[in-house]
C-alpha positions in Angstrom: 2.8 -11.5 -39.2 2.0 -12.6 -35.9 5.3 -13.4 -34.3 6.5 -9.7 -35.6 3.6 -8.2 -34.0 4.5 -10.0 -30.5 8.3 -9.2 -31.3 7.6 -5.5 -31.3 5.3 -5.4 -28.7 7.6 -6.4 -26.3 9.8 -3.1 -27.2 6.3 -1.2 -27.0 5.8 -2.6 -23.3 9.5 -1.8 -22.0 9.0 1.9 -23.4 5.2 2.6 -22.2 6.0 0.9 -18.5 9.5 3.0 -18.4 7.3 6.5 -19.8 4.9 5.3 -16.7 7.2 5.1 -14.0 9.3 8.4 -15.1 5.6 9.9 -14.4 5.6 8.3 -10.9 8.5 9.9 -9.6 8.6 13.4 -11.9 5.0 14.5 -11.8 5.6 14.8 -7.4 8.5 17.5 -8.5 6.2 19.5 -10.6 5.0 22.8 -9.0 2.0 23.6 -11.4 -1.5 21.9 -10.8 -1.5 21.9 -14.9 1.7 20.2 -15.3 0.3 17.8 -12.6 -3.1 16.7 -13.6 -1.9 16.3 -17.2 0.3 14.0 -16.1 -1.8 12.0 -14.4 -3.8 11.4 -17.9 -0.8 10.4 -19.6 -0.5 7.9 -16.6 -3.9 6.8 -18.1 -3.5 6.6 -21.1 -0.3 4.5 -20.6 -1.7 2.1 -18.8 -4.9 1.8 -21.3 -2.4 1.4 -24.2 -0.4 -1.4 -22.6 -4.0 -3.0 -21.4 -5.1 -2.6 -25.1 -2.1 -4.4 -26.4 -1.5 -6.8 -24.3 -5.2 -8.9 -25.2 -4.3 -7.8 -28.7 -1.3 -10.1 -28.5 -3.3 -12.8 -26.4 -6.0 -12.5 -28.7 -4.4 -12.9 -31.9 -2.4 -15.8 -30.6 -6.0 -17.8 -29.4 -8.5 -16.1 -31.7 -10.5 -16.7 -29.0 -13.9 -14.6 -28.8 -13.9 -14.6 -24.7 -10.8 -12.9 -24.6 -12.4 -9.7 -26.5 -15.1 -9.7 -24.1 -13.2 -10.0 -21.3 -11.1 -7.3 -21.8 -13.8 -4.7 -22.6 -15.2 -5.8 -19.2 -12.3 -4.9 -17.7 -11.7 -2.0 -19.7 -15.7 -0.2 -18.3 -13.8 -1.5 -14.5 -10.8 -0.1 -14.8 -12.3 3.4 -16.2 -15.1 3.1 -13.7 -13.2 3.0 -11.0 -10.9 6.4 -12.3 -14.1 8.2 -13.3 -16.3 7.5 -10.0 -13.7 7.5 -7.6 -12.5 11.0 -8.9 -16.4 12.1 -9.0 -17.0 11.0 -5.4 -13.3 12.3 -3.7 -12.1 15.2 -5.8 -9.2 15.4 -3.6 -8.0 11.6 -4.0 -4.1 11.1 -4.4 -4.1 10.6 -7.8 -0.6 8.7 -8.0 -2.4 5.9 -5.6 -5.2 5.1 -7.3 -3.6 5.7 -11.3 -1.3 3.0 -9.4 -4.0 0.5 -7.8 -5.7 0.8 -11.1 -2.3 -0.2 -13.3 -0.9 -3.2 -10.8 -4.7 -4.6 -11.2 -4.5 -4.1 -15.3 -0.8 -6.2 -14.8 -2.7 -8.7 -12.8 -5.5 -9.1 -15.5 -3.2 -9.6 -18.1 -0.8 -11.9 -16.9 -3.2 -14.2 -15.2 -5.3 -14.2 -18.5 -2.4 -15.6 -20.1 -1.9 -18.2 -17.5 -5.2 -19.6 -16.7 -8.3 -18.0 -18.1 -10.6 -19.4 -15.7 -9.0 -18.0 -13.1 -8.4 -14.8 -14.5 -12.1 -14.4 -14.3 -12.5 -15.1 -11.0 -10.2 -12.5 -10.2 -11.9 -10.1 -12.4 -15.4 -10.9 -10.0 -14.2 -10.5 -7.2 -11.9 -6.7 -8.1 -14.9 -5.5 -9.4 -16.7 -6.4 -6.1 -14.1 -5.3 -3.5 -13.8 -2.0 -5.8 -17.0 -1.5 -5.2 -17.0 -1.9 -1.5 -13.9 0.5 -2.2 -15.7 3.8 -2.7 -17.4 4.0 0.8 -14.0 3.1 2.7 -12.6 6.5 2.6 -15.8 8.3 3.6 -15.8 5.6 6.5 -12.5 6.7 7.6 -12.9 10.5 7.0 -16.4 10.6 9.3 -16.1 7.2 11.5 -14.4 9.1 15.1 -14.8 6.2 17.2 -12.5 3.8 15.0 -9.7 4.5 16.9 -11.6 3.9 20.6 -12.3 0.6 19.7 -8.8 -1.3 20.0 -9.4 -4.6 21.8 -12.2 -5.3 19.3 -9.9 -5.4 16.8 -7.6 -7.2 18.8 -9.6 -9.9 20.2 -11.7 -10.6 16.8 -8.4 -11.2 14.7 -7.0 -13.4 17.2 -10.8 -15.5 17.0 -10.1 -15.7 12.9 -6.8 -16.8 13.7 -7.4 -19.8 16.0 -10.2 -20.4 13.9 -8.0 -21.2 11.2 -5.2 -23.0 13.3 -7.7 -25.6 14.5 -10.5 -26.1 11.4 -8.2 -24.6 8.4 -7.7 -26.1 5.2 -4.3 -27.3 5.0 -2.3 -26.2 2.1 1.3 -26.7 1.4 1.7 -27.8 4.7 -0.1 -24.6 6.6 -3.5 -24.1 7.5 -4.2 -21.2 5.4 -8.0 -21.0 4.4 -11.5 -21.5 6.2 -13.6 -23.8 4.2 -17.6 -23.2 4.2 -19.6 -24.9 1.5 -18.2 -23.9 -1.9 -16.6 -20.7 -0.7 -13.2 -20.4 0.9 -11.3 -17.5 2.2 -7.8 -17.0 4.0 -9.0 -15.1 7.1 -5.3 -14.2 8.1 -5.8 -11.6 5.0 -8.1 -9.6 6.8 -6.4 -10.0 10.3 -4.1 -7.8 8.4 -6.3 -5.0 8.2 -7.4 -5.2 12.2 -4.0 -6.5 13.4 -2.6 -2.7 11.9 -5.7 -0.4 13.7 -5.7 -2.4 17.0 -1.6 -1.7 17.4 -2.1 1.9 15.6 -4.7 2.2 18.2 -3.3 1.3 21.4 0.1 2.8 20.6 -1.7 6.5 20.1 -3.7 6.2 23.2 -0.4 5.2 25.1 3.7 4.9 24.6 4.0 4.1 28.5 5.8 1.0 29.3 2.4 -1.5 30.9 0.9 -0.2 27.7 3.4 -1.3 25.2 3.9 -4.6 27.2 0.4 -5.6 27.0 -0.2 -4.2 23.1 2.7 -6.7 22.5 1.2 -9.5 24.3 -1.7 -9.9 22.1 0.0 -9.1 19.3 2.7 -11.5 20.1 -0.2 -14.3 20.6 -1.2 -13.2 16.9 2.2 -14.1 15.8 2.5 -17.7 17.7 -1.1 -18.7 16.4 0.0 -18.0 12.7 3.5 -20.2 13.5 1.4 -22.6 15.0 -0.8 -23.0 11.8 2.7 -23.2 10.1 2.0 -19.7 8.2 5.5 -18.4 8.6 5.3 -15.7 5.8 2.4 -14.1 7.4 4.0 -14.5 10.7 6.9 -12.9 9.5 4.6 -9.6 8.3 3.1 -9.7 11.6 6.3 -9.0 13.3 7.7 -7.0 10.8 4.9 -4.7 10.7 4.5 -4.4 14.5 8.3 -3.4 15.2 8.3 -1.0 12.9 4.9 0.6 14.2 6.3 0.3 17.9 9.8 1.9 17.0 8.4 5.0 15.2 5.8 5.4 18.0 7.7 5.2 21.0 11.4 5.9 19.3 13.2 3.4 21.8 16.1 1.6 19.8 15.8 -0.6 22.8 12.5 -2.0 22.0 13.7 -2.1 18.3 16.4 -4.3 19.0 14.6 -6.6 21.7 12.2 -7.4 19.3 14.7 -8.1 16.4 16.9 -10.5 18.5 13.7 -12.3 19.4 12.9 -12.4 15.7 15.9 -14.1 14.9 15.5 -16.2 18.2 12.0 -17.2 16.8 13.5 -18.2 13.4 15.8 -20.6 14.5 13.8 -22.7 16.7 11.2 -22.4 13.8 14.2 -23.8 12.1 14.2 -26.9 14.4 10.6 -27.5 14.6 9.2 -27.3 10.9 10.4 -29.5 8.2 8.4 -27.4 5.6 10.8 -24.8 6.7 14.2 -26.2 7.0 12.7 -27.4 3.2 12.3 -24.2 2.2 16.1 -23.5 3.3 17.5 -26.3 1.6 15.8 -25.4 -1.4 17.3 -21.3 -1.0 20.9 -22.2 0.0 20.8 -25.4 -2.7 18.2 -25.3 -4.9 20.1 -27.2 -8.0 21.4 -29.9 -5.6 17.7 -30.9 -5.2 16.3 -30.1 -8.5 13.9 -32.8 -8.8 12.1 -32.2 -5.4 12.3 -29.6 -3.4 14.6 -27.2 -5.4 11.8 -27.4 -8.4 9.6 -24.5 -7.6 12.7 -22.1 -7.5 15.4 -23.2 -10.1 11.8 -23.1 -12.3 11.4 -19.4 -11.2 15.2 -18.6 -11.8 15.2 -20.6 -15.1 12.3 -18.3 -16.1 13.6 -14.9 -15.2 16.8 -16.1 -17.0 15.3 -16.6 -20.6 13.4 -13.5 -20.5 16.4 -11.7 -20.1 16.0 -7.9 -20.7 13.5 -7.7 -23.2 11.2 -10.6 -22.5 10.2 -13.8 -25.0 7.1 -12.0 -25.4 3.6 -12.8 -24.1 2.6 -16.0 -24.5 6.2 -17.3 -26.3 7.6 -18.5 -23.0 6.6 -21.1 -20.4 5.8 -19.7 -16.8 3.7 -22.8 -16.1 6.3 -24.8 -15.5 6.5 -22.9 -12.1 4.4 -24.9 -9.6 2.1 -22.1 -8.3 3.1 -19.9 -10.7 -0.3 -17.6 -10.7 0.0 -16.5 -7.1 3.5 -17.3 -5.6 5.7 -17.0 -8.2 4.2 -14.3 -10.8 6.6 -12.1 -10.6 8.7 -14.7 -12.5 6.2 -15.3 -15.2 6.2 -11.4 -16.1 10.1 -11.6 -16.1 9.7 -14.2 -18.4 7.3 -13.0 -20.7 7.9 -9.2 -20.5 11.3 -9.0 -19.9 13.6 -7.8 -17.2 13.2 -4.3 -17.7 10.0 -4.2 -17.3 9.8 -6.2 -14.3 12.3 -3.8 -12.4 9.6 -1.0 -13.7 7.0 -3.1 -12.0 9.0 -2.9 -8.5 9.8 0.9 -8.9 6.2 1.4 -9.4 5.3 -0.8 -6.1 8.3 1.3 -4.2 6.6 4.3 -5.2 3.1 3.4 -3.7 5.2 2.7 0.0 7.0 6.1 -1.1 3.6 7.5 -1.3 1.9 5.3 2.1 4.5 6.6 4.1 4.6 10.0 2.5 1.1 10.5 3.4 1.8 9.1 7.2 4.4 11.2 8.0 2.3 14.4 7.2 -0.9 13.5 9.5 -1.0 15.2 12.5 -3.3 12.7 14.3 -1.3 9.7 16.1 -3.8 6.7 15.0 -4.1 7.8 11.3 -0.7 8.8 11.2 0.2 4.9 12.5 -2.3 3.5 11.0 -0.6 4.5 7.5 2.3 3.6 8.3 1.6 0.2 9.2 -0.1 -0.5 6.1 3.0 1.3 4.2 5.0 -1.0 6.3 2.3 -4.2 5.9 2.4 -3.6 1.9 6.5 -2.9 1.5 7.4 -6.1 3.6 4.9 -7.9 1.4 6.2 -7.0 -2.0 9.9 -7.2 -0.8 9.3 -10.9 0.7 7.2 -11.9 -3.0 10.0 -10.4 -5.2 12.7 -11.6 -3.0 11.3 -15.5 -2.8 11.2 -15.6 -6.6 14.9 -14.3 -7.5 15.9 -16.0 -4.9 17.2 -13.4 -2.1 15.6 -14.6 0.4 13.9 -17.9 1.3 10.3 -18.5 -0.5 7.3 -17.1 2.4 4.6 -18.3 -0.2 3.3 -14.7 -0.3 1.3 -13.2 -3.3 2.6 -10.3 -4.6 -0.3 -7.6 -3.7 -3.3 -6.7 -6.7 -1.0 -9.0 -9.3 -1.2 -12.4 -8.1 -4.0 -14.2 -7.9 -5.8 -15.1 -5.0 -9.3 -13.4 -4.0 -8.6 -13.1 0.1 -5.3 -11.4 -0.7 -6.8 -8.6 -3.9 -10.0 -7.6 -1.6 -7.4 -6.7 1.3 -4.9 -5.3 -0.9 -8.1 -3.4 -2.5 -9.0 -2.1 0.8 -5.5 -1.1 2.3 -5.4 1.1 -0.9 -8.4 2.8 0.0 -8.0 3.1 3.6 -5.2 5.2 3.0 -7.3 7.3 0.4 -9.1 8.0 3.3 -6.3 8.9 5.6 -4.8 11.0 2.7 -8.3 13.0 2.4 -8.1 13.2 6.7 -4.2 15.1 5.6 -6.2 17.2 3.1 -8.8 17.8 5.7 -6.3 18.8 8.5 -4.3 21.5 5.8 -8.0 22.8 4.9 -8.2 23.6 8.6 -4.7 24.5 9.6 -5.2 27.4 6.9 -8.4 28.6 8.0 -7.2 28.9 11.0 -4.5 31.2 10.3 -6.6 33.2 7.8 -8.8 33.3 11.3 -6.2 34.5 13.2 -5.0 37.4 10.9 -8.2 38.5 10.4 -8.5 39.1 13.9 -5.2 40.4 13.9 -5.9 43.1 11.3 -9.5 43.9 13.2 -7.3 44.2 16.4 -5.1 46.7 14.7 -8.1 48.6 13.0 -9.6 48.7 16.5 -6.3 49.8 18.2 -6.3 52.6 15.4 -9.4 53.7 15.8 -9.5 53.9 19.5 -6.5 56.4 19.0 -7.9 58.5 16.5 -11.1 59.0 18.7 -9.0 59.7 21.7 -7.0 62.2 19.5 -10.5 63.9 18.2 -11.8 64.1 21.9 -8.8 66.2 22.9 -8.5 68.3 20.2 -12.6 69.5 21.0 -11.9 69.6 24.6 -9.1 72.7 25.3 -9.3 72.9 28.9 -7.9 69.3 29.1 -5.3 70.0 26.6 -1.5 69.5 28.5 -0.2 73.3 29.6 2.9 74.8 28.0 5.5 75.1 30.7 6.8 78.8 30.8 10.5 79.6 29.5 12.7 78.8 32.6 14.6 82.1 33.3 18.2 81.8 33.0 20.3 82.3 36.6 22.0 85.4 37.0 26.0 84.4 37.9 
């Protein structure tokens, strides 16, 4: 009974993610605020059902009492945060947050599977950085002077940084995380967040040449710090990020290209330098050849992807823990494994619709630092998922990155947590600035039509004053004689 209950659940997955991401991409086209907001609920519901059977299928495979719990504990978070965050913004983007609210439910369940203990760390610390969640738009919607205080942000990411180059914990041969008693965090996560304002802020209050030159400086001196601590995949977002952000701002190809020939510049002699790297190439170009050592990790990941083929072995049939790190590099591979192919390319549509949307929402604000702002962190969170997904299939080399509100790691969910609503906010500053745009022109035809009334008036009164006035009334001329020949 239970292997044909996890048998057709995996058909029951592959049909409710597919019905989901249809939603994400149909529901924009839809005209009628109806048609729209219902589905929105299906979008809920969806992602409920596929919650609600995935700890089914744990459960009855462990008959474990902590797994019930757990999941109605995430169940009051995950509705929570739809009900209070619709209460307290009425005007959120709904598509956002129904997908921040599914990618965390994927997260949940997949990291249950793999290590339960950990899974309820991550639970902890969403619920917490949710919570911190709800003032961030407000903060963003009232908080003016965010955008005059560029070198603060600057200057304090670049302190974390150095920080972490010189008393990090090293970790797969990078200093990644600050150490302080029992509690560690990767600082270079929240960089993230100030690295994006101080570059959205200088490049609004300036495109001139000195002031592009010294914006890259600094961030430039972000960049080296993270190769210095041997953190290439963050590196790598850096300068991703900031080339894009300086390109749309100041629309020189020249720039553009500059930077991307000293990207490739910077790869190669990052190439020569770090072994860990020119490891992480052998292991991309050959992994098979080096099975045993340094090819493990991926031909693990690729083996995994492979079994699940389309359809998945089902949750908890396959064995995504033979991937070293599977939980926060190499997730994405576990849910091929486990939930199938198809449903892992639904995952990635879903994630390309959230950049759809960050960059959807940036191109509409008529403000420079929001609108830059959001499309850094469009940028920041596209790179991210692109350089997760393309490290486990093996596109591109692995940049030990997690794969943003799925994989587990607490530095990397609260920032992910917070880039979602940061751009709540700037979507509710969008809202703000069409509110105002159309009371303005309902302003400016009212006074239009009370200028015409005015006009009208006036000449009716001047037409009433002649007509009670004779004497000034214009004289007929007299017939002009005709001339005699």
């Amino acid at each position: 009974m239970i292997s044909l209950i996890v048998e057709l659940s995996r058909y029951v997955f592959i049909i409710l993610i597919a019905m989901y991401t249809f939603l994400c991409f149909s529901v924009l086209r839809k005209k009628n605020q109806e048609e729209i907001n219902h589905g929105w609920k299906v979008q809920n519901l969806i992602t409920f059902l596929i919650h609600f059977l995935a700890f089914g299928v744990i459960f009855i495979q462990s008959w474990q009492v902590e797994i019930l719990v757990f999941y109605l504990l995430q169940l009051f978070l995950l509705q929570a945060v739809l009900v209070f965050t619709r209460l307290i913004y009425p005007q959120i983007n709904r598509l956002v947050l129904n997908n921040m609210c599914f990618l965390l439910m994927i997260g949940f369940v997949i990291l249950t599977r793999l290590s339960f203990d950990r899974a309820v760390r991550q639970f902890q610390i969403a619920a917490g950085a949710l919570l911190l969640s709800l003032i961030v738009p407000v903060l963003i919607r009232k908080c003016a002077f965010l955008q005059k205080i560029p070198w603060v942000y600057g200057i304090a990411g670049l302190l974390l940084l150095l920080a972490v180059a010189f008393v990090g914990k090293e970790d797969s041969g990078a200093n990644l995380s600050l150490v302080l008693g029992n509690f560690s965090f990767q600082p270079t996560e929240a960089v993230k967040l100030t690295f994006v304002f101080f570059v959205a802020a200088r490049l609004a209050k300036s495109t001139e040449f000195k002031d592009v030159a010294l914006t890259t400086v600094l961030a430039a001196l972000h960049v080296l710090v993270l190769v210095f601590s041997r953190d290439l995949g963050g590196a790598l977002l850096f300068f991703v990020t900031y080339l894009v952000m300086v390109y749309v701002a100041t629309k020189k190809r020249l720039y553009f290209l500059g930077g991307l020939g000293a990207g490739v510049l910077a790869a190669l002699i990052g190439y020569q330098l770090f072994y860990h790297v020119r490891i992480r190439v052998l292991a991309w170009t050959d992994p098979f050849s080096v099975i045993d050592n340094e090819g493990y990790q991926i031909t693990q990941s690729l083996f995994a992807i492979g079994t699940g083929r389309w359809l998945g072995m089902g949750l908890c049939q396959g064995m995504p823990n033979k991937i070293p790190v599977v939980e926060e590099d190499f997730v994405f591979s576990a849910i091929s494994e486990e939930m199938g192919g198809i449903f892992a390319i639904c995952l990635i549509l879903i994630c390309m619709t959230c950049f759809i949307m960050f960059i959807n929402i940036a191109m509409q604000i008529k403000k420079n630092f929001y609108k830059y702002t959001a499309l850094g962190f469009g940028t920041l969170y596209g790179f991210q998922v692109f350089l997760t997904i393309g490290g486990a299939i093996r596109f591109i080399p692995s940049t030990g990155v997690t794969l943003p509100l799925v994989s587990y790691g607490g530095s990397s969910l609260v920032s992910s947590i917070v880039m979602f609503a940061i751009i709540q906010g700037m979507y509710l500053l969008k809202e703000d600035e069409e509110l105002e745009i159309e009371k303005e022109r309902e302003r400016a035809a009212r006074a239009r039509a009370k200028a015409r009334k005015a006009k009208k008036a006036g000449a009716d009164a001047e037409g009433r004053q002649r007509k009670a006035e004779p004497g000034k009334q214009p004289k007929e001329r007299p017939a002009r004689k005709k001339e005699k020949s």
